[in-house]
Structures are given as structure tokens and as C-alpha cells.
C-alpha positions as CSV (number, residue, x, y, z in Angstrom):
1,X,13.4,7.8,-32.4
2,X,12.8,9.2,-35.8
3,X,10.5,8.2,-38.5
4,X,8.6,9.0,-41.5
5,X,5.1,9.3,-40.7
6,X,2.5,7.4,-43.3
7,X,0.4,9.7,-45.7
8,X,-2.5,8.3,-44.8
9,X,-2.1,9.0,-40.6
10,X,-2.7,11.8,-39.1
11,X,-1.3,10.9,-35.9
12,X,2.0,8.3,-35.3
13,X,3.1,7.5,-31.8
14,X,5.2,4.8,-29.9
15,X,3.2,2.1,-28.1
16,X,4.5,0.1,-24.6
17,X,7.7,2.6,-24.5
18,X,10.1,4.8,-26.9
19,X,11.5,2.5,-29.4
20,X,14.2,3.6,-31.7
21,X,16.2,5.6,-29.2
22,X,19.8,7.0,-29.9
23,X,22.7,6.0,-28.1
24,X,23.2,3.5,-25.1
25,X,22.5,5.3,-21.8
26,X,18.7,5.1,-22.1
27,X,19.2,1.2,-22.8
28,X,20.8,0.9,-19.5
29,X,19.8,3.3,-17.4
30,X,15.8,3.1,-17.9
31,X,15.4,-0.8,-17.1
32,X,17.3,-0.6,-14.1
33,X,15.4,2.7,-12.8
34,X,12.2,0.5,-14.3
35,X,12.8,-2.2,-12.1
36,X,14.1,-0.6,-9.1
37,X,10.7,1.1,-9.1
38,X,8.3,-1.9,-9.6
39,X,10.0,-3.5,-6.6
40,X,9.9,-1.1,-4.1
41,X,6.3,-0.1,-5.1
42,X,5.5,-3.6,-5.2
43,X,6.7,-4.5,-1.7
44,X,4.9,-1.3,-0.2
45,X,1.7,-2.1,-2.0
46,X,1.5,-5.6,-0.8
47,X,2.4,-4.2,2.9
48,X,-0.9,-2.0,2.5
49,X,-3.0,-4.9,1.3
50,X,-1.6,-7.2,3.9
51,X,-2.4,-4.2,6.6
52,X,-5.6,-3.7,5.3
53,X,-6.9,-6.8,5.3
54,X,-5.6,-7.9,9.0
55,X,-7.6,-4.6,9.6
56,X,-10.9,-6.3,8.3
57,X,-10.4,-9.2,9.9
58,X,-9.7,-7.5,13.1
59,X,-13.7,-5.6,13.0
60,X,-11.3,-2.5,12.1
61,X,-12.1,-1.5,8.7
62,X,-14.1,1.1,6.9
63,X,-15.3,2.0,3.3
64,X,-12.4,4.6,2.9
65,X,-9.5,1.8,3.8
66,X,-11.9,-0.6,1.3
67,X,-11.1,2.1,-1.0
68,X,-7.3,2.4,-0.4
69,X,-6.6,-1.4,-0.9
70,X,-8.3,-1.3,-4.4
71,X,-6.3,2.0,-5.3
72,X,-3.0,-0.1,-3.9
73,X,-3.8,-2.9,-5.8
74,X,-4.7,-1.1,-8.6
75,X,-0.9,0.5,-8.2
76,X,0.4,-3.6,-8.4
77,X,-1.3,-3.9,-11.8
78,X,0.8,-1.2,-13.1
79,X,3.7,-2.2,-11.6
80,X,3.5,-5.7,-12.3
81,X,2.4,-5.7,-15.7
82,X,2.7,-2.2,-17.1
83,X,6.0,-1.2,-16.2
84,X,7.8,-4.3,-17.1
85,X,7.0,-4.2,-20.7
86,X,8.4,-0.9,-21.2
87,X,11.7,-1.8,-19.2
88,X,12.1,-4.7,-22.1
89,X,11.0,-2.2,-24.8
90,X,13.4,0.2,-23.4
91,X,16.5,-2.4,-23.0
92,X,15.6,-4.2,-27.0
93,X,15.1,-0.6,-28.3
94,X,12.4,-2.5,-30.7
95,X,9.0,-4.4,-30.0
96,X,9.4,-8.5,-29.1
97,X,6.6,-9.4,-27.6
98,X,4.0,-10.0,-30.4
99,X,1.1,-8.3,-31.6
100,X,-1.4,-9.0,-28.5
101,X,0.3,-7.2,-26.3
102,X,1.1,-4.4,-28.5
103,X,-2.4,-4.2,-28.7
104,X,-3.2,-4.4,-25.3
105,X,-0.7,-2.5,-23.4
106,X,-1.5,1.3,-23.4
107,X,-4.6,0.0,-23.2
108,X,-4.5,-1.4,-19.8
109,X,-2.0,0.6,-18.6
110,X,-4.8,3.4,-18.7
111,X,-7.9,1.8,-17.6
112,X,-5.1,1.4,-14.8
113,X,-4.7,5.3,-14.3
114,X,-7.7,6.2,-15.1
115,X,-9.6,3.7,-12.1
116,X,-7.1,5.1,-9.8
117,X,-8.5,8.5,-9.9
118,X,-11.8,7.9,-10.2
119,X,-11.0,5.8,-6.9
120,X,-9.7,8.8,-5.1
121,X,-12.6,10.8,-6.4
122,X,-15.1,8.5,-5.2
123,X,-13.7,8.3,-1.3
124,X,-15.1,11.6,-1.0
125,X,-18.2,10.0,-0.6
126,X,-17.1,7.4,1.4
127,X,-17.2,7.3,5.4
128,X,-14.0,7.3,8.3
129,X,-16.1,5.1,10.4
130,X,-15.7,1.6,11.5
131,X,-17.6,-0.9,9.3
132,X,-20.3,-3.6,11.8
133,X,-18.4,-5.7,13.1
134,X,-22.0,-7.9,12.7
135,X,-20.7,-8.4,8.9
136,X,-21.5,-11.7,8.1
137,X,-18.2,-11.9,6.4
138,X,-14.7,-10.8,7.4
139,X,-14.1,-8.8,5.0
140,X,-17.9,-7.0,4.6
141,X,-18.3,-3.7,3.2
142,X,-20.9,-1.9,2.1
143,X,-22.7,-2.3,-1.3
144,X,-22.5,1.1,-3.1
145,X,-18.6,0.1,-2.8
146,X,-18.4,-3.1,-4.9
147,X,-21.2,-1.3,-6.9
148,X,-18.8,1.9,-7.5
149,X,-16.0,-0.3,-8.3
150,X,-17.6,-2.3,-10.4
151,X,-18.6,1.1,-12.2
152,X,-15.3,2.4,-11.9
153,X,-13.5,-0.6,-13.8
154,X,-16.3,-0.5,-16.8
155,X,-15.9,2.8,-17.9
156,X,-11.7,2.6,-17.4
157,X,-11.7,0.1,-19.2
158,X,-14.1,1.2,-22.1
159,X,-12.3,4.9,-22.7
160,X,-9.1,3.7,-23.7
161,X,-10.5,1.3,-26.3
162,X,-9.1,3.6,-29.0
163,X,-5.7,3.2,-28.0
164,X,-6.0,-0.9,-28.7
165,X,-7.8,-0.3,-32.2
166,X,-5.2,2.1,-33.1
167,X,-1.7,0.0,-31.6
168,X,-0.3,-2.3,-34.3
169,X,2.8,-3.6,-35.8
170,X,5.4,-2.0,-37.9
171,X,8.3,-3.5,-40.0
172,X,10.9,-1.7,-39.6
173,X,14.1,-3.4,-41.4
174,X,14.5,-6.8,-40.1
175,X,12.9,-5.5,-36.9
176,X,9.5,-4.6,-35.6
177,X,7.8,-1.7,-34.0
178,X,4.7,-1.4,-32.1
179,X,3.1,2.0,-33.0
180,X,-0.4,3.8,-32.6
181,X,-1.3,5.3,-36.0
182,X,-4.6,7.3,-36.1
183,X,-6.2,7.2,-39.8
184,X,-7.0,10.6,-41.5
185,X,-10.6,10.1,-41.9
186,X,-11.1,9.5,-38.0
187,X,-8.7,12.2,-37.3
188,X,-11.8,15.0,-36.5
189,X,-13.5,12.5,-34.3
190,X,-10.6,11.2,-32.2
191,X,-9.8,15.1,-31.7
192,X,-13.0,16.0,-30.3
193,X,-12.4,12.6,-28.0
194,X,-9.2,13.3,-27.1
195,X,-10.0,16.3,-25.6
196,X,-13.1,15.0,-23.7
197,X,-11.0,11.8,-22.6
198,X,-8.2,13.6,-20.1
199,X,-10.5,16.4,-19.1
200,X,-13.0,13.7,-18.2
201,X,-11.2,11.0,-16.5
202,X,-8.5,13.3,-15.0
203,X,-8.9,16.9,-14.5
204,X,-12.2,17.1,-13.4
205,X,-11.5,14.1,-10.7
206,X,-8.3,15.3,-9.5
207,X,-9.8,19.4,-9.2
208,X,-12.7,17.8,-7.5
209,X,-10.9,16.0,-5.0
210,X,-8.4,18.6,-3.5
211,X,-11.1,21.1,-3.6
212,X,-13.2,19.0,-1.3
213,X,-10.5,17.5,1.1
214,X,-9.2,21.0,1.6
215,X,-12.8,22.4,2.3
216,X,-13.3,19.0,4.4
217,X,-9.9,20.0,6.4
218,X,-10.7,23.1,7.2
219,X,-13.7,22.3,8.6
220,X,-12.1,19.4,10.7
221,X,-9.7,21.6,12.4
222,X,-12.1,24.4,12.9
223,X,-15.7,23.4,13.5
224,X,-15.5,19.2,14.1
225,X,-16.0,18.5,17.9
226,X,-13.3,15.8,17.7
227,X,-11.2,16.9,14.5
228,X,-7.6,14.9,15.5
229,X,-8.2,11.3,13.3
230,X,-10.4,12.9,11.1
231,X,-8.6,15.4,10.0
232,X,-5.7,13.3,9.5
233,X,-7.5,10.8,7.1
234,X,-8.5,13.8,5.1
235,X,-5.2,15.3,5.5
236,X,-4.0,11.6,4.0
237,X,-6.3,11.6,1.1
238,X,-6.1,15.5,0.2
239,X,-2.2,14.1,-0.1
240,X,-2.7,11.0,-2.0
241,X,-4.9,13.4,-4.7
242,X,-2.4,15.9,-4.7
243,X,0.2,13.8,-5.5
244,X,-1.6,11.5,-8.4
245,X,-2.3,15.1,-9.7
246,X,1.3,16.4,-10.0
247,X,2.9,13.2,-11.2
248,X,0.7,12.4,-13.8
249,X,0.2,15.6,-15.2
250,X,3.3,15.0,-17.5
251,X,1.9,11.5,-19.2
252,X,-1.6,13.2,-19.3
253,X,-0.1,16.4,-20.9
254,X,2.2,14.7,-23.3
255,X,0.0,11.8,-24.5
256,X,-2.8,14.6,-25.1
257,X,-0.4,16.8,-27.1
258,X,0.7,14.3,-29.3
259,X,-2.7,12.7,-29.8
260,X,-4.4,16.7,-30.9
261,X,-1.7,16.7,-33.7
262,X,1.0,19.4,-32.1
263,X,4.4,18.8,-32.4
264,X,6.2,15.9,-31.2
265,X,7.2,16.5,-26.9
266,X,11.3,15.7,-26.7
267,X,12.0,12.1,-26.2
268,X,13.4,13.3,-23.0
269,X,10.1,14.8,-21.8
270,X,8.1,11.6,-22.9
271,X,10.8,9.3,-20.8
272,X,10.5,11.6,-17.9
273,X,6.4,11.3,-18.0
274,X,6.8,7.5,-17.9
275,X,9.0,7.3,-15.0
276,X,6.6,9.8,-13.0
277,X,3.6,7.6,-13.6
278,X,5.4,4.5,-12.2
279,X,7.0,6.8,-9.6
280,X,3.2,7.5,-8.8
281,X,2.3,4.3,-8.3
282,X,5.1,3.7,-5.5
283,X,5.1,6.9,-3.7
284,X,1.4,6.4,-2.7
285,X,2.3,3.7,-0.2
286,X,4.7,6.1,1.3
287,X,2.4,8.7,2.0
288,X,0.3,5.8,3.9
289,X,2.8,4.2,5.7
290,X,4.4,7.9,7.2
291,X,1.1,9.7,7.6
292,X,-1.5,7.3,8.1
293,X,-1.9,6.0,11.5
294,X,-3.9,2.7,11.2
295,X,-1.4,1.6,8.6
296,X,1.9,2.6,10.3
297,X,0.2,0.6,13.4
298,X,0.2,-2.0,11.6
299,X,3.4,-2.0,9.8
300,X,4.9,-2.0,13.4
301,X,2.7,-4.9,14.1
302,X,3.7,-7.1,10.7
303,X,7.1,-6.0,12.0
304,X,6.8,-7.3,15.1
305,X,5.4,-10.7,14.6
306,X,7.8,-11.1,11.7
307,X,10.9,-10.6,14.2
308,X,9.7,-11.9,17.1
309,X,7.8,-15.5,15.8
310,X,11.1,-17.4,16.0
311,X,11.9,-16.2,20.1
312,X,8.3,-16.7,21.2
313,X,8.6,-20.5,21.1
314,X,11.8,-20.4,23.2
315,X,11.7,-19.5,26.6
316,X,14.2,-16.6,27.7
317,X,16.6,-17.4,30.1
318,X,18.6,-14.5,31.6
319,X,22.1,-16.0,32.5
320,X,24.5,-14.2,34.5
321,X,28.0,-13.1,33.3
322,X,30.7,-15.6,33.3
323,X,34.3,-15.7,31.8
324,X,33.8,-19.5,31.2
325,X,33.2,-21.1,28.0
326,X,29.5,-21.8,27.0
327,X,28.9,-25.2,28.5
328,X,30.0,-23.4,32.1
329,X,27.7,-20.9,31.7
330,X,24.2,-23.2,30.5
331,X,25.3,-25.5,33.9
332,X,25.3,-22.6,35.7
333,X,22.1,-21.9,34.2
334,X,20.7,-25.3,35.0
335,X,21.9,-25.3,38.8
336,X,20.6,-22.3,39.2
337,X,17.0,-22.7,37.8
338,X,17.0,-26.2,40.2
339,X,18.0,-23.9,43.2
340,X,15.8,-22.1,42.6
341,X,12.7,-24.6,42.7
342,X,14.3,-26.0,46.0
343,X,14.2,-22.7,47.7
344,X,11.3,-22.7,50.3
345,X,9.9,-18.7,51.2
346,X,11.5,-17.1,53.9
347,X,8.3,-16.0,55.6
348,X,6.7,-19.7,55.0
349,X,10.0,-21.6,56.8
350,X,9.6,-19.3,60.0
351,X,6.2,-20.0,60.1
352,X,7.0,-23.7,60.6
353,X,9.6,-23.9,62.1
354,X,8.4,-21.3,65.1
355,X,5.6,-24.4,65.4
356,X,7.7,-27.7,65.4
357,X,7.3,-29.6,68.1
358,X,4.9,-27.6,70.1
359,X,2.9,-28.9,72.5
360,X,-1.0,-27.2,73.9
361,X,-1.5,-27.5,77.7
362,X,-4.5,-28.9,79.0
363,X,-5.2,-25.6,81.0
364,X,-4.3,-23.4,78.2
365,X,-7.2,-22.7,76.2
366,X,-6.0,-21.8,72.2
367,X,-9.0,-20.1,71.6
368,X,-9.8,-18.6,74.6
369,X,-12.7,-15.9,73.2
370,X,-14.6,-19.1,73.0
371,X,-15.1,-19.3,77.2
372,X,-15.9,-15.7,76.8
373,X,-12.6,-14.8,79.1
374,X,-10.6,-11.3,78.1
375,X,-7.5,-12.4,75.9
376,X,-5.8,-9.0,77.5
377,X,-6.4,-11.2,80.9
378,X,-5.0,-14.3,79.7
379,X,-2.0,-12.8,78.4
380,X,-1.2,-10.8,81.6
């Protein structure tokens, strides 16, 4: 992954993946792990939005599970689009996908990271009560939350603008490259930024929001009247920060020491930072599915009407045991079923047939309390 650096840039990195590698393990290892990742994440994503949503529409939801699905579909983005390119970058060892998406690729891959935690950092505001069911629509929630999204997305989207002016094309032989190459006379500027950027978008987000879910849990367990669900949503989100903190800390820690001008990370060390932010991406279904209980509620649900839809339009038919073939056993079936129907109640058949053929006595009165007489009388 070696090469001369320019004269005129003060800071050379690999766009959409490290291009250039030596030797053939990374080639074939690194898709496959790629794609072995985007799949699972992708399928546990979708179960989250598919959860969350039957939620809504049930009059179950609530701004932090409005919160969730975005950060889970946030995850699909990067799995979908972001992790893809660099399993092809990874398997053709050089760029082949033009100039637009060189362009665009780091680009979108961190308004991507950079909405999810300000996602998680903005639930701490939000509420673990049930939105109105009154909604107008299905799938109502509050204002501030399309407002705070709407926020969210604008300004991920408009800090990584310097890593689409920078990306561009390289020749290299009768290949290409795509490469980020940072010009001398904007190198003062872009250091300044590029120390604002991470601390800004990351750090402070990520410090913020396990400090407050811890203080928030402790205060569940200790002081709340009713701390059991409670605590466990913040239990579930202190987890989900915690987590996004750890596994990006890599890609945040490498991309920032090779954008201040330090020497190059190991390929190694860059690969690993890669796999950890897709990892990331994919592990915070998990932590929903196994400690969230609204969600692993309805994953038993999904699961049950996805198993059981074919045998609820058949009617069950318990058959007893026979060493016949099958057609003995269904006639057996049949005869019994019609035996069944024929069968008058035991109680019912005494009752009538105690009563056939009777015949009242003119002197016998059968409702002699109507005379006024003493039935104890009558019967002596």
C-alpha cells in the first residue's frame, strides 16, 4: 500500500478502502468477512424496523423506540451502501467504480456515523413513555423528533464535506486509485478542523451519553418508585453508547491521526478499524434483541406468525395411533369424527327416555303447590 506522496500534499490517504495491498489473504479474506457482516446486520436491522413499526401501529410506541428505528436504519445505510464498496475495493485491490463515488463515499459513510451518535446523544432527552394513542396517524410522534432528526442529518452531512472536496482519482500504471490528498496551503486550516471535527461529533456525544445513562441508572434502581422497565431501557441505551464508543474509537483514532499529519497507522490497524465500524453497525441489533424487552416480544411474535400462518388455516385433527398405512388411519379419522356428531349426551338420553310413554292421571295433580296441598303429603 505504498506510495510516493505528491510535493504539493501535505496529507495522502486511501479513499472507499486500502488499495494497493500486498499479498492475497486480505483479497480474500476481507470481502467475505465484508459481506458476512452486511448480511447479518442487515437482517437484524430490518427485524428492529419491522418490530418497531408493528409497535406503532399497535398504540405501543414512544420517542425513545422513534429514536432506535432511525439509529437501525441509519445502521442499513452503512451496511448497504458503505460496506459494499470497500468489499469490491478490497477484492480489485484498485478503484473501479468511477469518480462519483470516489467522491462521495467517505463522505457518506460519515454523515452515517456521525448521525448515529448524535442519535444516541439526543435520546437522552427523549421520554420511555407511550406515545397517545389519539395520534392522528399510526405512526405519530412528537415534533421536536422529526425536528432533531432533521437537525441531526444537516449538520452530518455538512462536516464531512471536506472529505468529498479532497477524494479524487489517481493514475496509477494502467490502473486507478481513489485517494484523499489535502493541499499544502489548506493544510493549517484542515488541522485546526480536524481536531474540532472528532472531538465535536464523537467524543463529546459519546462522554455525554454514558455519563447520563449511568447517573440515570442509578437513580432508577435506587430512588424511582417503579425502577424495573425503566431501568432496563436505560440499562439498553447506556449499552448501545458504550458500545458505538468502543468500536469506533479505532476508525475515529486512525482517520484523525492520519489527517493531523503523524505517521502512517499499519495497514493492519486501518483494516481492523474498518471491520469494527461495520461490526458496530450489526452488533447494535443484538444488544436489542437480548436485552430489550419490547423488541424480544416481538421477535417472538414475528416468529410466531411466520411459523404458524400456514397451520392456522387447517384445522388440527388429533388422530389416534395405528399400524395401518395412511388411508386407514384418515378413515379412521372420518368415522370417528361422524360418531362422534351421532353421539347423543348421556345425561340428555336418560332424561327422555325415563319420560317415554308416560301417561298423568286425572287425580294426580303435576303441580300440586298449585291447590295449595303439602308435596311432603302427596308423596307419602
Amino acid at each position: 500500500m505504498d506510495i510516493d506522496r505528491p510535493a504539493n500534499v501535505s496529507v495522502f490517504d486511501y479513499v472507499g478502502g486500502v488499495q494497493l495491498l500486498q499479498g492475497g489473504e486480505a483479497r480474500t479474506a476481507m470481502p467475505i468477512i465484508l459481506i458476512g457482516i452486511c448480511v447479518s446486520g442487515a437482517i437484524g436491522n430490518l427485524l428492529v424496523l419491522l418490530i418497531f413499526i408493528r409497535d406503532f401501529r399497535n398504540g405501543k410506541g414512544s420517542e425513545v423506540k422513534a429514536l432506535l428505528a432511525s439509529l437501525a436504519s441509519t445502521d442499513l445505510l452503512i451496511l448497504l451502501l458503505c460496506a459494499p464498496v470497500r468489499a469490491v475495493t478490497y477484492y480489485k485491490q484498485t478503484w473501479t467504480m468511477g469518480s462519483f463515488v470516489c467522491s462521495t463515499t467517505d463522505w457518506f459513510q460519515h454523515s452515517c456515523v456521525v448521525a448515529k451518535t448524535l442519535i444516541l446523544a439526543v435520546t437522552t432527552r427523549a421520554k420511555h413513555t407511550l406515545v397517545p394513542s389519539s395520534a392522528i396517524s399510526p405512526l405519530h410522534s412528537p415534533t421536536w423528533i422529526h425536528g432533531a432528526l432533521a437537525f441531526i442529518w444537516i449538520v452530518s452531512m455538512m462536516f464531512p464535506i471536506p472529505q468529498m472536496l479532497f477524494a479524487s482519482l489517481l493514475p496509477y500504471g494502467r490502473d486507478t486509485i481513489c485517494v484523499s490528498e489535502m493541499p499544502v496551503c489548506a493544510a493549517d486550516f484542515m488541522k485546526m478542523f480536524y481536531k474540532i471535527y472528532p472531538t465535536v461529533t464523537f467524543v463529546v456525544p459519546v462522554i455525554l451519553s454514558v455519563a447520563y445513562y449511568t447517573k440515570m441508572l442509578h437513580t432508577a434502581v435506587n430512588h424511582a418508585p417503579s425502577p424495573q422497565h425503566q431501568s432496563k431501557v436505560i440499562l439498553v441505551l447506556l449499552c448501545l453508547s458504550s458500545a458505538l464508543g468502543l468500536m469506533l474509537l479505532p476508525e475515529w483514532g486512525t482517520f484523525t491521526w492520519i489527517r493531523l499529519g503523524y505517521s502512517r497507522p499499519p495497514a493492519g490497524l486501518i483494516i481492523f478499524a474498518q471491520v469494527l465500524l461495520y461490526a458496530c453497525s450489526s452488533f447494535s441489533p443484538v444488544i436489542l434483541m437480548t436485552m430489550y424487552d419490547d423488541v424480544r416480544q416481538g421477535l417472538v411474535t414475528i416468529w410466531f406468525m411466520a411459523t404458524c400462518r400456514g397451520s392456522k388455516q387447517l384445522p388440527i385433527i388429533k388422530c389416534t395411533k395405528s399400524e395401518g398405512n395412511g388411508a386407514e388411519v384418515g378413515s379412521n379419522a372420518v368415522e370417528n369424527s361422524v360418531s362422534q356428531e351421532e353421539k347423543t349426551f348421556p345425561d340428555v338420553e336418560h332424561f327422555w327416555t325415563g319420560r317415554r310413554n308416560t301417561q298423568v292421571e286425572d287425580e294426580q295433580d303435576p303441580v300440586p303447590w298449585e291447590r295449595g296441598e303439602n308435596v311432603v303429603e302427596n308423596q307419602v
